[in-house]
N, CA, C and O atoms as CSV, one atom per row, in Angstrom:
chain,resi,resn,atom,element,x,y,z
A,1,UNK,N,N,-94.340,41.779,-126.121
A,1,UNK,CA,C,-94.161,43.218,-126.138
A,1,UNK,C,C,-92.718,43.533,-125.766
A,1,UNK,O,O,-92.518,43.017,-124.666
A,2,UNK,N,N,-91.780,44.067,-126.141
A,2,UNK,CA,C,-91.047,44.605,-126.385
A,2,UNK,C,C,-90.506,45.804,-125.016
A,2,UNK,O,O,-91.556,45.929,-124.387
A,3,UNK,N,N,-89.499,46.643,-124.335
A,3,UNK,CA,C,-89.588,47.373,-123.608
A,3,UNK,C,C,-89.772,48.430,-124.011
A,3,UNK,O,O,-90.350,49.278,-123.332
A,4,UNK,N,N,-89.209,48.715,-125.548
A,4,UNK,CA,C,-89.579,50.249,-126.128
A,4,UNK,C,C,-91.039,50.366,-126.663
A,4,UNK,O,O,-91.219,51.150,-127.595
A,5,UNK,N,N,-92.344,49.506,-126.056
A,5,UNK,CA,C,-93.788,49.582,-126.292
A,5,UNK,C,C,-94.111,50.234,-125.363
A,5,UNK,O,O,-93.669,50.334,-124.219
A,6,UNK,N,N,-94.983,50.730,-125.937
A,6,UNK,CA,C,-96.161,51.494,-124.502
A,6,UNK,C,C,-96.999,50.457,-123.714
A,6,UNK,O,O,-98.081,50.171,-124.227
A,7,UNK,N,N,-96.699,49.894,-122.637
A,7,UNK,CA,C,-97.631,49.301,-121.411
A,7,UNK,C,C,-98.898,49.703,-122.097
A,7,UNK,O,O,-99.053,50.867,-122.467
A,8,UNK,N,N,-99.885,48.710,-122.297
A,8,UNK,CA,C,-101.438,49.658,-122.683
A,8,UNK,C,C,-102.454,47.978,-122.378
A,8,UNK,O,O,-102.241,46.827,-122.757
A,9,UNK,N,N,-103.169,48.378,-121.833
A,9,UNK,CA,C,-104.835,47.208,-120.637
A,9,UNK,C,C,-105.742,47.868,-121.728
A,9,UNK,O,O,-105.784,49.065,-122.013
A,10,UNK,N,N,-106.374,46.964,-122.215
A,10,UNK,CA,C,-107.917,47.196,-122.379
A,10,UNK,C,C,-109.032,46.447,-121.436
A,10,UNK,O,O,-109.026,45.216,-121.443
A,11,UNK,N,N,-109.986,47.140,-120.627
A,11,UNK,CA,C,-110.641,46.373,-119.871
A,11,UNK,C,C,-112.169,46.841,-120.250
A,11,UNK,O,O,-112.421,47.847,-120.913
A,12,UNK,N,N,-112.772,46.280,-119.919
A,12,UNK,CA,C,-114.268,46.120,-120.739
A,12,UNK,C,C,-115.212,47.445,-119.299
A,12,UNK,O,O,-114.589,47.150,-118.279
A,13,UNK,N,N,-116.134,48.431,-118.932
A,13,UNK,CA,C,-116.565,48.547,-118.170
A,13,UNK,C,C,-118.365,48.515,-119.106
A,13,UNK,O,O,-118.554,49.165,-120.134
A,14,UNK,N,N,-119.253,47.799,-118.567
A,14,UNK,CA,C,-120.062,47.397,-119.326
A,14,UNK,C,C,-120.202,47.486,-120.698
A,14,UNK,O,O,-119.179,47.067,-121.238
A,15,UNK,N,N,-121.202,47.928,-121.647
A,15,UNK,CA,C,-120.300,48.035,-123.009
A,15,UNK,C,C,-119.352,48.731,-123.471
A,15,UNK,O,O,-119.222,48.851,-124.689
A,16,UNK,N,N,-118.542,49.300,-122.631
A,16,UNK,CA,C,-117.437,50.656,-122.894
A,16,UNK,C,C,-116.349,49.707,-122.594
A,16,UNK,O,O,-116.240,48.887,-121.683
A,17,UNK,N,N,-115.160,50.168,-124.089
A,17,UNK,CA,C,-113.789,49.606,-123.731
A,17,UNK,C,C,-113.300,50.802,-123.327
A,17,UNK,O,O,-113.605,51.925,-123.731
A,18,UNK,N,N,-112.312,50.392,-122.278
A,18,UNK,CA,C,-111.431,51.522,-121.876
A,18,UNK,C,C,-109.897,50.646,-121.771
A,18,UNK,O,O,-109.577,49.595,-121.215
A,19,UNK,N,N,-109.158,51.650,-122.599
A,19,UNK,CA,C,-107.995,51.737,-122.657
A,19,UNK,C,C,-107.051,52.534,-121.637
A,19,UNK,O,O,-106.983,53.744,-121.425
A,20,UNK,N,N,-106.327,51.435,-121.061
A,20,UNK,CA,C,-105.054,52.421,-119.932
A,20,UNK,C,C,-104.092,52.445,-120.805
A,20,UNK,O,O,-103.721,51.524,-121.533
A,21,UNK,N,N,-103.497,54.015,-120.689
A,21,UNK,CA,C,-102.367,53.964,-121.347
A,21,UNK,C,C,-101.089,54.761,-120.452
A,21,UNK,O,O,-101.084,55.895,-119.972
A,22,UNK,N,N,-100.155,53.825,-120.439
A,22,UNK,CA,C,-99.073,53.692,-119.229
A,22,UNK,C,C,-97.916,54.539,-120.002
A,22,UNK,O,O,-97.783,54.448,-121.222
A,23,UNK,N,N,-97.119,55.340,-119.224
A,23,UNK,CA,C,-95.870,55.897,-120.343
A,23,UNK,C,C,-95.718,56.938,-121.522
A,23,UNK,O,O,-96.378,57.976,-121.566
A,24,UNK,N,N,-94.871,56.600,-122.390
A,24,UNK,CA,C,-94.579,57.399,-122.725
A,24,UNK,C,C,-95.556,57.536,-124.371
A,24,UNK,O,O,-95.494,56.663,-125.238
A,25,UNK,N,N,-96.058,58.294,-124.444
A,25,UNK,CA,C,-97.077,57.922,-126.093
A,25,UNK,C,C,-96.382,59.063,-126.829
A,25,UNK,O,O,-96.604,60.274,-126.816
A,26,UNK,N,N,-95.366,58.237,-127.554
A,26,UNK,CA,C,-94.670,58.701,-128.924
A,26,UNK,C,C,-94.670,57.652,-129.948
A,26,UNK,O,O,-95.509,56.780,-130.178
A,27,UNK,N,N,-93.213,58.002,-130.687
A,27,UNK,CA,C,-93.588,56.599,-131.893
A,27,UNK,C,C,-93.548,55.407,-131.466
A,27,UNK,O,O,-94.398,54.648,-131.931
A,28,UNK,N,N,-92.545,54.842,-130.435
A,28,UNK,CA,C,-92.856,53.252,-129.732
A,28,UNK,C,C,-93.941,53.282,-130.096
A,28,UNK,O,O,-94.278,53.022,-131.251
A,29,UNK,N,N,-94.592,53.557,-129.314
A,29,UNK,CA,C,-96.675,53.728,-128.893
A,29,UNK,C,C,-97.488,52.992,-129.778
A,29,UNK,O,O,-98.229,52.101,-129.362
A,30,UNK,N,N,-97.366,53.445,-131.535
A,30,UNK,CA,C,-98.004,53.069,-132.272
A,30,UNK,C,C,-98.401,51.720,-132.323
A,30,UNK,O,O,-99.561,51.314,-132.388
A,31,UNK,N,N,-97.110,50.882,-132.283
A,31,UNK,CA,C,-98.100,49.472,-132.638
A,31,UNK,C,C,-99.064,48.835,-131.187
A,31,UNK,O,O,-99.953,47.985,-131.137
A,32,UNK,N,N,-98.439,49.652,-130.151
A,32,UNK,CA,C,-99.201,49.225,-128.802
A,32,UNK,C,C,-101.076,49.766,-128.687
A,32,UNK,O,O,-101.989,49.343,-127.977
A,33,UNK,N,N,-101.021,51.013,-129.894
A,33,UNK,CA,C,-102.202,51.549,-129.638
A,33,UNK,C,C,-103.209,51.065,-130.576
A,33,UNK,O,O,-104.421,51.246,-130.462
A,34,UNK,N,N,-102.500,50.310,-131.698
A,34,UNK,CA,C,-102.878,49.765,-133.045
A,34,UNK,C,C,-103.632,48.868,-132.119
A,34,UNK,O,O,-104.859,48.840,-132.031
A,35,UNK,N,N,-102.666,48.027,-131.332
A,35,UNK,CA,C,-103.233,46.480,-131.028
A,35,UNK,C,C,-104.671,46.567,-129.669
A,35,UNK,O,O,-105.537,45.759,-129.334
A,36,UNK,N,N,-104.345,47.847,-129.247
A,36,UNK,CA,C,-104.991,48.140,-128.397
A,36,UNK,C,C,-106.534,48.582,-128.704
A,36,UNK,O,O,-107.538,48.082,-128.198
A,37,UNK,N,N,-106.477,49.613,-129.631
A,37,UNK,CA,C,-107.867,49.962,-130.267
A,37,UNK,C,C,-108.347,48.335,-131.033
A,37,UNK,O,O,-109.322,47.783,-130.522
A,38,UNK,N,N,-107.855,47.835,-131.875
A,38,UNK,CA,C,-108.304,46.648,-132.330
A,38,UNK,C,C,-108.583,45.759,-131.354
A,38,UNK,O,O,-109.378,44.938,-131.811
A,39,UNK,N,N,-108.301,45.516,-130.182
A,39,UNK,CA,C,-108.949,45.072,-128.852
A,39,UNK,C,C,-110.235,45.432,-128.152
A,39,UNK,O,O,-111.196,44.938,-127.563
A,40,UNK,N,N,-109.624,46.752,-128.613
A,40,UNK,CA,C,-111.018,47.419,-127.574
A,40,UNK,C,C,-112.065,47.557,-128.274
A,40,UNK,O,O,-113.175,47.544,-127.743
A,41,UNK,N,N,-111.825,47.783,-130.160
A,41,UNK,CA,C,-113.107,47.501,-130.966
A,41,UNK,C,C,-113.549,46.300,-131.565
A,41,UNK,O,O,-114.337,46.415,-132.504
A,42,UNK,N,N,-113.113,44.898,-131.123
A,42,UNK,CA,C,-113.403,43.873,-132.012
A,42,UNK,C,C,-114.669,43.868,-131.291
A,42,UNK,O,O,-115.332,44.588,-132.037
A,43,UNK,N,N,-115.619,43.468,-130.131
A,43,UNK,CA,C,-116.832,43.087,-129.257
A,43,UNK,C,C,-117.827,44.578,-130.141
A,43,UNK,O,O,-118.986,44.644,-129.730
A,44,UNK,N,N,-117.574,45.313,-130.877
A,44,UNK,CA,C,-118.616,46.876,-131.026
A,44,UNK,C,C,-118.802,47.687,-129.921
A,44,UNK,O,O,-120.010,47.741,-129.688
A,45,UNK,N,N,-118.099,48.406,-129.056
A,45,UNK,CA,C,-118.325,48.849,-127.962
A,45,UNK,C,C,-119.432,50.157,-128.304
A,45,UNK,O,O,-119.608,50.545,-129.459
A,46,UNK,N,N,-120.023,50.662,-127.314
A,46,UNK,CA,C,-120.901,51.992,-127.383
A,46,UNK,C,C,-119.874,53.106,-127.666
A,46,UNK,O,O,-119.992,53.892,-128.606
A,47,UNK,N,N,-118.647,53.117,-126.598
A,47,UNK,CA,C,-117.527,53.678,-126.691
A,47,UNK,C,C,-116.277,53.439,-126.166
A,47,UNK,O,O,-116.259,52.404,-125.500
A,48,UNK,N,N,-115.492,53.874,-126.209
A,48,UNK,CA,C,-114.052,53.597,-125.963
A,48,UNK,C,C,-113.630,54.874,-125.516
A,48,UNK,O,O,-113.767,55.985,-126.028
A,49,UNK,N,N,-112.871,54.355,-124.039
A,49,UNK,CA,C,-112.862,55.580,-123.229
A,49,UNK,C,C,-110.855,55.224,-123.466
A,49,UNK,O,O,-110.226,54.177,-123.622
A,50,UNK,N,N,-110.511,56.423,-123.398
A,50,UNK,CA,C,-108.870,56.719,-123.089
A,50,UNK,C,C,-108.134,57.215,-121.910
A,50,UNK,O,O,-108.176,58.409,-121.613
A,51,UNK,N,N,-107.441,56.324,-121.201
A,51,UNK,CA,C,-107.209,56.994,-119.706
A,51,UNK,C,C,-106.161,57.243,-119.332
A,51,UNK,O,O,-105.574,56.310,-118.783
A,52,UNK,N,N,-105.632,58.207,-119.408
A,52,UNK,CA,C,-104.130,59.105,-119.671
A,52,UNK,C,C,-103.798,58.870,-118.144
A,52,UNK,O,O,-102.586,58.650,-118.130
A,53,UNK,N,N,-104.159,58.824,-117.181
A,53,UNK,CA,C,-103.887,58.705,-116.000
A,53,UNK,C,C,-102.555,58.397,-115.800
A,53,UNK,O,O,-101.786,58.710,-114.891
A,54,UNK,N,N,-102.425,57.799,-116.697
A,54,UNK,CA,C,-100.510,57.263,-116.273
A,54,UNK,C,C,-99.349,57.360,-117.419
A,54,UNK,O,O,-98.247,56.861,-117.642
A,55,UNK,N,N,-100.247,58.298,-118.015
A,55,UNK,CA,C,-99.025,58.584,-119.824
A,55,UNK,C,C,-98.376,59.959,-118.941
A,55,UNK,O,O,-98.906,60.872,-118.308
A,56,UNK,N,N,-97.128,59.631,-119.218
A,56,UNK,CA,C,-96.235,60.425,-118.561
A,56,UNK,C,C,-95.977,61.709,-119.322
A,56,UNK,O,O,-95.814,62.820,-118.817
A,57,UNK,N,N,-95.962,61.406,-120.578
A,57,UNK,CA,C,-95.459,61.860,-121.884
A,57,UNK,C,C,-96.252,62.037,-122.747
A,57,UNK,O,O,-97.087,61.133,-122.712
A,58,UNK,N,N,-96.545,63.127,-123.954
A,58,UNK,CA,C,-97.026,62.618,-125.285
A,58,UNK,C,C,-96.255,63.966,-126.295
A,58,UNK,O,O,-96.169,65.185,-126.150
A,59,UNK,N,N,-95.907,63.232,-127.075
A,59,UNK,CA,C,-95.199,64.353,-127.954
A,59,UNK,C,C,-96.115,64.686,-129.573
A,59,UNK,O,O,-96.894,63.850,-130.031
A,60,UNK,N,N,-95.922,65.615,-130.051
A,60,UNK,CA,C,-96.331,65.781,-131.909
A,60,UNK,C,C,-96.553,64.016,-132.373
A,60,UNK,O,O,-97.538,63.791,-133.077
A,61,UNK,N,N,-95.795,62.994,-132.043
A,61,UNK,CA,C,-96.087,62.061,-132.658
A,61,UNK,C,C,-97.385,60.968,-132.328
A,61,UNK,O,O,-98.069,60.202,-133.006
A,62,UNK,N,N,-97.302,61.378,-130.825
A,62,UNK,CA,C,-97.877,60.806,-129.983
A,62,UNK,C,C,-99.500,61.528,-130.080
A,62,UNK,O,O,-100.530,60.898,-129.839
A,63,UNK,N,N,-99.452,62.812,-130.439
A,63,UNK,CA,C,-101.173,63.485,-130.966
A,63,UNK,C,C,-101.594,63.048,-132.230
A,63,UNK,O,O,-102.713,62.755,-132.651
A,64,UNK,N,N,-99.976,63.066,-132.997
A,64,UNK,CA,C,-100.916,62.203,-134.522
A,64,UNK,C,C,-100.986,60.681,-134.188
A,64,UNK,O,O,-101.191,60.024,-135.209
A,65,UNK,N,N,-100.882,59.979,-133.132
A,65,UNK,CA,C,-101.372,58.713,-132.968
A,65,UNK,C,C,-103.043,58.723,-132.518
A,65,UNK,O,O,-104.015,58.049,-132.861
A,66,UNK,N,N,-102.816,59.911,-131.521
A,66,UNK,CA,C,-104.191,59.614,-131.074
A,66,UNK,C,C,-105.365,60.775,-132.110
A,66,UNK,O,O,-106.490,61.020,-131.675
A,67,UNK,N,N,-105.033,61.177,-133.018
A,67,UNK,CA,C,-105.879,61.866,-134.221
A,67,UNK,C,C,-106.301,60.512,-135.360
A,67,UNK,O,O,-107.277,60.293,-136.077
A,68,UNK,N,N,-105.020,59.789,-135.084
A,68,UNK,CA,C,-105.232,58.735,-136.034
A,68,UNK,C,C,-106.621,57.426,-135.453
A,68,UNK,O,O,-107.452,56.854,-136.158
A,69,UNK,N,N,-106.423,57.334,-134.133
A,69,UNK,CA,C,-107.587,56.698,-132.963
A,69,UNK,C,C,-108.810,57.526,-133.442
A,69,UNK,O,O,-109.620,56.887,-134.113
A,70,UNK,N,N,-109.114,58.966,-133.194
A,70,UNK,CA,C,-110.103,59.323,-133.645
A,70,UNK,C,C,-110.476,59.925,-134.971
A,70,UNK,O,O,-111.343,60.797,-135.033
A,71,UNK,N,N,-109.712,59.390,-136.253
A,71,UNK,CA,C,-110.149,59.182,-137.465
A,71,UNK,C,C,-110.995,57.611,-137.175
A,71,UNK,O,O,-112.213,57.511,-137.326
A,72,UNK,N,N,-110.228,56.606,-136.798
A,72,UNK,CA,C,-110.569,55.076,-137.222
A,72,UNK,C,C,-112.331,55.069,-135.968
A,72,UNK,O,O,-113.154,54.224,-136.320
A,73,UNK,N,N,-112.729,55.922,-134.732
A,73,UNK,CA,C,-114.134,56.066,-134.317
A,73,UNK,C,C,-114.573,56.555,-134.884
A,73,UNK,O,O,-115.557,55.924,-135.269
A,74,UNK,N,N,-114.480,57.876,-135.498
A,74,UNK,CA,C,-115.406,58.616,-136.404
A,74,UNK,C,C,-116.128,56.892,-137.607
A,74,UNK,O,O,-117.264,56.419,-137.640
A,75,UNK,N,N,-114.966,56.492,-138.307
A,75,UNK,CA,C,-115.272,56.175,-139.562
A,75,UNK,C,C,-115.883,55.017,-139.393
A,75,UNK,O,O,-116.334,54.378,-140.343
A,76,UNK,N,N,-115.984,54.489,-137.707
A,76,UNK,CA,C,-117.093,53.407,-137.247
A,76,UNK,C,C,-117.913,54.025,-136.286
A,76,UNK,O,O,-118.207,53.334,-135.311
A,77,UNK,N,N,-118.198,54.776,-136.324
A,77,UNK,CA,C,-119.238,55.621,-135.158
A,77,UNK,C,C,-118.995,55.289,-133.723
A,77,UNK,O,O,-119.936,55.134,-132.944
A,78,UNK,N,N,-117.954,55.197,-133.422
A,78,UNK,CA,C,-117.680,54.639,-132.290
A,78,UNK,C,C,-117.129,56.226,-131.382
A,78,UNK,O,O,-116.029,56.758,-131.530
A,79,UNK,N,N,-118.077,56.640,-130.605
A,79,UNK,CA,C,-117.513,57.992,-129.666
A,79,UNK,C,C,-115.861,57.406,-129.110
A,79,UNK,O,O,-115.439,56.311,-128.740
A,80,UNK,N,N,-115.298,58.653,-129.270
A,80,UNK,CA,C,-114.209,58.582,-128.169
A,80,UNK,C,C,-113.997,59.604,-126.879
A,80,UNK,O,O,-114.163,60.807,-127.086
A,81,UNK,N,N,-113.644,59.159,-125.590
A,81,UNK,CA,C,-113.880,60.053,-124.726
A,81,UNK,C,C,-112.792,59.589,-124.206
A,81,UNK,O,O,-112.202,58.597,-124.634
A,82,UNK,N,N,-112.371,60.416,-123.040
A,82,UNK,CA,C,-110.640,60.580,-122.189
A,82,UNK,C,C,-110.900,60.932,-121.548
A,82,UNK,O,O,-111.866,61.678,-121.387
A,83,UNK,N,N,-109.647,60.311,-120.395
A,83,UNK,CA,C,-109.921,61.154,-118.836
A,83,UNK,C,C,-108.304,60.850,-118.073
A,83,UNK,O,O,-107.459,60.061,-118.495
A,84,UNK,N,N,-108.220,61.556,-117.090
A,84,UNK,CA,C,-107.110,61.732,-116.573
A,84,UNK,C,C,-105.715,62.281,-117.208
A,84,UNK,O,O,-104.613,61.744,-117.094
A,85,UNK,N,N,-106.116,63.808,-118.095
A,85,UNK,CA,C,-105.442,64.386,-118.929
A,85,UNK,C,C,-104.676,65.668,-117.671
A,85,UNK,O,O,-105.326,66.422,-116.947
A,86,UNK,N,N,-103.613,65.592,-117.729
A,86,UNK,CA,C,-103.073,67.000,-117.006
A,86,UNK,C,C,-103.443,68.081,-117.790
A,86,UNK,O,O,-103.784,68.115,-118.972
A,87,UNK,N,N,-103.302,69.166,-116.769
A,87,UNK,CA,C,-103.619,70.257,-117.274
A,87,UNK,C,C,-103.416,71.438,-118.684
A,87,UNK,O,O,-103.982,72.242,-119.424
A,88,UNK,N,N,-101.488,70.432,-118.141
A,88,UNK,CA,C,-100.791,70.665,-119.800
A,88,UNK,C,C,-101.379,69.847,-120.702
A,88,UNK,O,O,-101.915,70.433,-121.642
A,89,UNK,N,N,-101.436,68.720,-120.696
A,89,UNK,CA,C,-102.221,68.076,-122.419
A,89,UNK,C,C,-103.335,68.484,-122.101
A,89,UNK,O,O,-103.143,69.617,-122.541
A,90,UNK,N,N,-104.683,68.549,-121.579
A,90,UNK,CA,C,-105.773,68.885,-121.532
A,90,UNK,C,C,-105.980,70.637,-122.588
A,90,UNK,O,O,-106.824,70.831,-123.462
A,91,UNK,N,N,-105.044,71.517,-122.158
A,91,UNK,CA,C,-104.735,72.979,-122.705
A,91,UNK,C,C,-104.356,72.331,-124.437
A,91,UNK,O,O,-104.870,72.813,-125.447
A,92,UNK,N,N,-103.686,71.549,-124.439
A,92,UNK,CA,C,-102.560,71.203,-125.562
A,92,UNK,C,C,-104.027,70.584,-126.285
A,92,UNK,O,O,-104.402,71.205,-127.280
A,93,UNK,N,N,-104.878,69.393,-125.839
A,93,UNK,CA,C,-106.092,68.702,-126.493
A,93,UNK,C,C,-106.639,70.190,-127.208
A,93,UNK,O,O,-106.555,70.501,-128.396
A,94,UNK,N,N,-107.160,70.904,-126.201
A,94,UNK,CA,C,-107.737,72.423,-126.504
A,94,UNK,C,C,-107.139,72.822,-127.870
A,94,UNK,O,O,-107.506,72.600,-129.024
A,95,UNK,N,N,-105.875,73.625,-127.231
A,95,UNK,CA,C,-105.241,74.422,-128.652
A,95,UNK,C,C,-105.257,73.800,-129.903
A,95,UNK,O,O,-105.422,74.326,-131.004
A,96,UNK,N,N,-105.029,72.391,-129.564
A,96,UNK,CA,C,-105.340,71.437,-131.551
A,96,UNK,C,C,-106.221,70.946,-131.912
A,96,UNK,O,O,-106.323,70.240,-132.915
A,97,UNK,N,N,-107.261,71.323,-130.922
A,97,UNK,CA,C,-108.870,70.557,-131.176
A,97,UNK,C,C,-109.383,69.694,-131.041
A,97,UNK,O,O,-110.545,69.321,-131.205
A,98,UNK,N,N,-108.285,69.191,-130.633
A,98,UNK,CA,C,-108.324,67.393,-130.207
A,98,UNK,C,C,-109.426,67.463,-129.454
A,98,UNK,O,O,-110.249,66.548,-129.486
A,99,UNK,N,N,-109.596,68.591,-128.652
A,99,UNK,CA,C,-111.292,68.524,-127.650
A,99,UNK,C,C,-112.235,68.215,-128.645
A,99,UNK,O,O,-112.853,67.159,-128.504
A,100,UNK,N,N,-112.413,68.744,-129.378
A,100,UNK,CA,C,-113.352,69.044,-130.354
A,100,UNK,C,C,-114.083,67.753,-130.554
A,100,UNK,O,O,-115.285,67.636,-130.320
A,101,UNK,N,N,-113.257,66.710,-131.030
A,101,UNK,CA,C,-113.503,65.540,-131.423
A,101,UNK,C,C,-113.895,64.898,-130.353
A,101,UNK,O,O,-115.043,64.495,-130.535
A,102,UNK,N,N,-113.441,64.576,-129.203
A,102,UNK,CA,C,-113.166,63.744,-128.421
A,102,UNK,C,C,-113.827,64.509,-126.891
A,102,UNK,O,O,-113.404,65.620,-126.574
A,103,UNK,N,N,-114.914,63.770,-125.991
A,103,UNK,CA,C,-115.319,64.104,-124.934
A,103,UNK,C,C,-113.747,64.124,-123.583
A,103,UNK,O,O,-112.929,63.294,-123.187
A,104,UNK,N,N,-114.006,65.376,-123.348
A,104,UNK,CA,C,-112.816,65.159,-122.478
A,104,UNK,C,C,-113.638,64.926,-120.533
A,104,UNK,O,O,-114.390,65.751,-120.014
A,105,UNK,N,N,-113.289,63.947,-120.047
A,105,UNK,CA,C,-113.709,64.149,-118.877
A,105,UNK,C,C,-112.861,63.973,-117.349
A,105,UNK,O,O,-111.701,63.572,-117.266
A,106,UNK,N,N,-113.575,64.301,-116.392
A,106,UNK,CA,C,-112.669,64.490,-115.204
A,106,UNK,C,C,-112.287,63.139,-114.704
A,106,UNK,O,O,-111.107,62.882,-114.469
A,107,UNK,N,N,-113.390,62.126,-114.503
A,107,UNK,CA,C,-113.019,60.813,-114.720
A,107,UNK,C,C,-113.450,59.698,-114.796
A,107,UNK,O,O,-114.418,59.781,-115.551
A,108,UNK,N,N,-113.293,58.376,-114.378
A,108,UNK,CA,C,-113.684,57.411,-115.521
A,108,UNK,C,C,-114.988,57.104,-115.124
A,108,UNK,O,O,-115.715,57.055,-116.116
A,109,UNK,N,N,-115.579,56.880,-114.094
A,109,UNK,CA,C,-117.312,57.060,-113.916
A,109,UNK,C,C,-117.758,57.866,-115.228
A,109,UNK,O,O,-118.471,57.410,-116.123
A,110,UNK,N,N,-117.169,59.234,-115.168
A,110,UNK,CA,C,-118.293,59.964,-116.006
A,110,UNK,C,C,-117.881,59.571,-117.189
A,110,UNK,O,O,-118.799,59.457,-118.002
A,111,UNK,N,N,-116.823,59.321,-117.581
A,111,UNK,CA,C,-116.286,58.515,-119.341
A,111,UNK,C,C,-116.883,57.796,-119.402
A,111,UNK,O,O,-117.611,57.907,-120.389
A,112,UNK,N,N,-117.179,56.361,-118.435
A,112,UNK,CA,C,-118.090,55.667,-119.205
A,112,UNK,C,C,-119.206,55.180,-119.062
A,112,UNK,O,O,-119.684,54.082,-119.349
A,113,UNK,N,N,-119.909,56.808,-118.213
A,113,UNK,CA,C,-121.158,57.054,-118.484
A,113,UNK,C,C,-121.661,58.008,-119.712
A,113,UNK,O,O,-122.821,58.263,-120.036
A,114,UNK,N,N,-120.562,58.412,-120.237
A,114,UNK,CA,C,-120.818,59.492,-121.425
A,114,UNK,C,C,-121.577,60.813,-120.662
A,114,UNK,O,O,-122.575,61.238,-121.244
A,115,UNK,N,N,-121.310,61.262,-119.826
A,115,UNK,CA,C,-121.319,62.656,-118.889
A,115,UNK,C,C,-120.534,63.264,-119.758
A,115,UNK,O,O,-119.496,62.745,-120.168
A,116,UNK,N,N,-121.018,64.614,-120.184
A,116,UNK,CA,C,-120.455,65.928,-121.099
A,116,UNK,C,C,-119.318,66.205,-120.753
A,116,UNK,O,O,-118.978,65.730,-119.669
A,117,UNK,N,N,-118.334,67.029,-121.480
A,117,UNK,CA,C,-117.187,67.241,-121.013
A,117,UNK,C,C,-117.383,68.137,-119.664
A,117,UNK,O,O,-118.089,69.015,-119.168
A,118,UNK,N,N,-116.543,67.511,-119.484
A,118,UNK,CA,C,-116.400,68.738,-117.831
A,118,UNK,C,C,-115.769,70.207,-118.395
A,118,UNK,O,O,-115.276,70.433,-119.500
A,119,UNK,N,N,-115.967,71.182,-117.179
A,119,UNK,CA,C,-115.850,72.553,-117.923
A,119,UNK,C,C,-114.319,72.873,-116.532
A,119,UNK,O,O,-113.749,73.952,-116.370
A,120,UNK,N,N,-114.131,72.025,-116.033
A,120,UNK,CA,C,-112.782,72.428,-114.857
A,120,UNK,C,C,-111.401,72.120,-116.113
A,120,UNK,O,O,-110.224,72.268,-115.785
C-alpha cells in the first residue's frame, strides 16, 4: 500500500464484515475500498458494516465511491450499514440519500446487529 491509500481493516464480527476506514476517502481511496469490499465479500457475509469512525474527510469523490459500494450490495443482496458518521456527513448521507440505501447507525454493536437506523 502506498501512502497516498486510504488505511482500510476488514475484520470479521460473526457473519458481518466490517470495514474501518481510516483518513481521508477521496480518489486515493478507490483502490483501497475496491480491495477492501472484495475482502469483506469473498466469505458471503449477512452484511458489511462501514465504520467512519476515523475518516477524517470525504469529498464528491469519496460519496461516488461509497454509492459505487452500495450499487456492488444491492446487486449481491448484501445490506450495507455505517456507523460513526459525524454529524456533518451523517446530514450530507441525508441530503443525497445515501441514508436511504444504507442503515445508518450510532454504533457498531447495533451495525452488526442490524438494529434500525437510529433517529439521533
Amino acid at each position: 500500500m502506498t501512502t497516498s491509500e486510504l488505511p482500510i481493516v476488514v475484520r470479521r464480527r460473526d457473519n458481518v464484515a466490517v470495514i474501518d476506514v481510516v483518513g481521508a476517502v477521496d480518489a486515493r481511496a478507490e483502490h483501497s475500498l475496491e480491495a477492501a469490499w472484495a475482502e469483506a465479500t469473498r466469505e458471503r457475509p449477512d452484511a458489511v458494516v462501514l465504520n467512519f469512525e476515523g475518516a477524517g474527510f470525504i469529498n464528491s469523490t469519496g460519496i461516488a465511491l461509497i454509492v459505487g459500494l452500495l450499487a456492488a450490495g444491492r446487486a449481491r443482496s448484501i445490506p450495507i450499514r455505517a456507523y460513526g458518521l459525524t454529524p456533518h456527513y451523517r446530514e450530507i448521507f441525508e441530503i443525497t440519500r445515501l441514508a436511504d440505501f444504507l442503515a445508518i447507525n450510532p454504533d457498531e454493536d447495533s451495525a452488526v446487529l442490524g438494529v434500525e437506523r437510529s433517529s439521533a
